[in-house]
C-alpha angles and dihedrals in degrees: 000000000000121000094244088056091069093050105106110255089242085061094043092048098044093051106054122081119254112237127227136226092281106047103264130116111260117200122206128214129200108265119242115257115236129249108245102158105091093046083058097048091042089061086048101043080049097038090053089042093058101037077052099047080039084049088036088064099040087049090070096047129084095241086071101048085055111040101034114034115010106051084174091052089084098111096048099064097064085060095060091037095052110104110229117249088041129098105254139157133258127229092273087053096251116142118257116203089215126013088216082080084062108066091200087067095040088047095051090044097048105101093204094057106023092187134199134183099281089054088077106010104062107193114223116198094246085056094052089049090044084046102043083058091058089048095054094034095041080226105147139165101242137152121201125263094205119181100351085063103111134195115306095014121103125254090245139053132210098255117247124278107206128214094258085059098045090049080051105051082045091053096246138157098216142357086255084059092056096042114024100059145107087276106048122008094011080207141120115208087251081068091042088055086054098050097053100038094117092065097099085226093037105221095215105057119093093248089156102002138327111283128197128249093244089062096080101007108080118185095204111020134040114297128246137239101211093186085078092068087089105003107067080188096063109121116244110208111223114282088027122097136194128278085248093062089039084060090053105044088043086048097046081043095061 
């Protein structure tokens, strides 16, 4: 017996070369694997471009504001949600005759500005920190709504960021700066003046001093007419209410 003959059949099979159709010996060779690793990070890079542009969007709608981040926001989002004309509730869960009394509401009806949170409260990187901080800590600038406070509202309420803070996280010189421009009320006073010439005591017109917008106009909560606060005659339009009831509700707010 040969020495080949003792070698095991698997040996003897794997070693020798496969032939071809035409005779002839064909040798193989492993296949080269695929690289399929930039197709993977390219459906990640798109799939995290699009959830940020997705999140980008939300960001900007008060949904957001009031799901995600301010636990203690509950109460705004029905003020930019009431429809004006209608009987609604402010921020501290008051009733409002007319929401038209509330400009977050206005704002968001009117079909011309459709306007969200970020249309007035202009986040600033230092604020979203700030912000982001509350949110973990549950550390949050609130006053209490007391007894006005009513079923399925919390018992706080973010605590109210005036017009002189909102032109200063924008970067602003004045409230007229922040409302009466290209973007919002395209109006000077002197157009103010004009457009409520027919009041017999014109609201718009520096009687005493030069008030800002944010005096009588409230984004969450019924507006003021400022002029009561010495004439018990001044009109007050429907939804908006006296300096002497603003006093109370600030003062059982707080």
């Amino acid at each position: 017996m040969s020495e080949k003959s003792n070698m095991p059949e698997s040996a003897e099979s794997t070693s020798t070369p496969a032939e071809g159709p035409s005779g002839t010996a064909k040798t193989t060779t492993p296949r080269a694997k695929k690289k399929r690793w930039p197709i993977t990070v390219g459906v990640i890079a798109a799939i995290v471009v699009i959830a940020g542009a997705g999140m980008w969007v939300w960001h900007e709608q008060p949904s957001f504001c009031n799901a995600f981040c301010h636990v203690s926001m509950d109460p705004y989002l029905p003020t930019y949600e009431a429809e004006p004309g209608e009987a609604a509730l402010d921020k501290w869960g008051n009733e409002v005759a007319d929401a038209s009394g509330m400009m977050a509401a206005v704002h968001r009806a009117d079909p011309e500005c459709n306007a969200s949170c970020t249309s007035c409260h202009v986040p600033t990187i230092g604020e979203q920190v700030a912000e982001f901080g509350a949110f973990v800590s549950g550390d949050y600038d609130v006053v209490s709504v007391g007894s006005s406070a009513v079923a399925g509202q919390p018992s706080y309420s973010l605590i109210e960021r005036t017009l002189d803070e909102l032109v200063a996280a924008r970067g602003l010189e004045s409230g007229d700066e922040f409302c009466l421009n290209e973007a919002c009320h395209n109006l000077t006073r002197e157009d103010l003046v004009e457009l409520t010439a027919e009041y017999d005591r014109n609201p718009h017109v520096a009687q005493h001093e030069e008030y800002s917008c944010g005096t009588c106009h409230k984004g969450h909560r019924a507006s003021v007419n400022y002029c009561s606060k010495c004439h018990a005659d001044a009109p007050i339009p429907d939804g908006w209410i006296t300096v002497g009831q603003e006093q109370d509700l600030e003062y059982r707010a707080n």
